[in-house]
C-alpha positions, 0 to 999 in steps of 0.5 A: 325266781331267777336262773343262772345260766352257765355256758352250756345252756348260753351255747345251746341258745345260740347254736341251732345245730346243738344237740339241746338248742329246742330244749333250751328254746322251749324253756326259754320260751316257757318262762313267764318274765325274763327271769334269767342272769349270767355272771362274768365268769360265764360270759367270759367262757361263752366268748371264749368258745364261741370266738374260737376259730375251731367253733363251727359257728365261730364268731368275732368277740364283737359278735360274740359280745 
């Protein structure tokens, strides 16, 4: 099975002051394969937000990418 990650749980896993970052941790740990995807859409959202100067932990679109 695969999972389809929307930008909540990408911010969660990069963020580790966000309030869900240990639960999206363990599940990502948890998994036996790799077994997860993003789409654009996703993607573009997670850039967006985490490239947003008000963002705590803003990062630069490279980074961010």
């Amino acid at each position: 099975m695969r999972f389809l990650l929307d930008v909540n749980v990408l911010l969660a896993l990069l963020d580790s002051e966000h309030v869900h970052h240990g639960k999206a941790m363990s599940w990502l740990r948890g998994l036996a394969t790799p077994s997860w995807a993003s789409c654009p859409t996703t993607q573009n959202g997670f850039i967006r937000i985490v490239s947003h100067s008000g963002y705590r932990q803003g990062l630069s679109v490279q980074a961010a990418v």
